[in-house]
N, C-alpha and C positions, 0 to 999 in steps of 0.2 A: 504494500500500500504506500501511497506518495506519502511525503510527511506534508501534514496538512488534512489530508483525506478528503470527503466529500464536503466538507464543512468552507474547508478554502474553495474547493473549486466554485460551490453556489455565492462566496462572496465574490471573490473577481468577478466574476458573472456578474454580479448586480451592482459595481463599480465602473464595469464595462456599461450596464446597462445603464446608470444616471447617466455617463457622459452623451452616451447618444441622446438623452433627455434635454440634455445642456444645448445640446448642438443643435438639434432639430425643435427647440423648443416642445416638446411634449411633456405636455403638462405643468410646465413651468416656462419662466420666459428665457428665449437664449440667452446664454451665456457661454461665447467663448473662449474665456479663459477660464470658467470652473471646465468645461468639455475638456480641455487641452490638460487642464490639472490630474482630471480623473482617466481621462486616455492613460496617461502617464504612470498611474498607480498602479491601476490593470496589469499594462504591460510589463512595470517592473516586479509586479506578483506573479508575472509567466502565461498572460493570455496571448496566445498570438494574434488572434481579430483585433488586440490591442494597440501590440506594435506596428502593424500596419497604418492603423488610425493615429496614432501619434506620430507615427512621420511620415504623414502626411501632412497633421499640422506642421510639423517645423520645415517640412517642403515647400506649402502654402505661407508659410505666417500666420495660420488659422489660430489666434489668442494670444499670441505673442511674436515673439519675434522668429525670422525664417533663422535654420542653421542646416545646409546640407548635409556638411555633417554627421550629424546627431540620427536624421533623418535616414542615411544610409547606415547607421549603426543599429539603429530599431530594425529596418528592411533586412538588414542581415541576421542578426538575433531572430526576426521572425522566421525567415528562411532554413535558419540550424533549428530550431525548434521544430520543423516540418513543416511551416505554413507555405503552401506552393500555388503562391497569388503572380498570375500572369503579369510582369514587366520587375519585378520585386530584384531579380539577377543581370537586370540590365545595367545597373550601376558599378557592376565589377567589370565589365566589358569596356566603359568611359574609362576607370581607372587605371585600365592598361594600355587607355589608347590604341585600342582597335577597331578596328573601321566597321561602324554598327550594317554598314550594308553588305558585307560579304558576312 
């Protein structure tokens, strides 16, 4: 069993799930930087739908400020972790400067 167990996994889940509350306004009014906050926690508690969403805020500047960075560090942590979200590996492709069309 994970440490943590099913107790973790239904809160990420529901950490994950305020932020899309934040972002999309449901049920409460937007709030981009609580979204961008709570993206964040998720992620660093191991959701990978997480990581995605968080860097894509700091890809965007969605609630704070942009860092590509940061944003290709989430993308790849989601990627080890399994998550195999179509364009997520195209950033190690830029970083070796290889020519995305061959």
């Amino acid at each position: 069993m994970k440490k943590g167990g099913a107790a973790k996994g239904e809160l990420v889940l529901a950490i994950f799930e305020l932020a899309n509350c934040f972002r999309n306004g449901w049920g409460i009014a937007k709030d981009p930087a609580a979204a961008r906050k709570y993206y964040e926690t998720a992620a660093n508690l191991g959701d990978t739908d997480a990581m995605n969403e968080i860097a894509w805020c700091y890809l965007e500047g969605f609630g704070g400020k942009k860092d590509k960075f940061k944003a290709a560090q989430y993308l790849r942590l989601a990627e080890e972790k399994g998550a195999k979200t179509l364009g997520n590996s195209c950033d190690r492709r830029m970083d070796a400067d290889e020519d995305i069309d061959s």
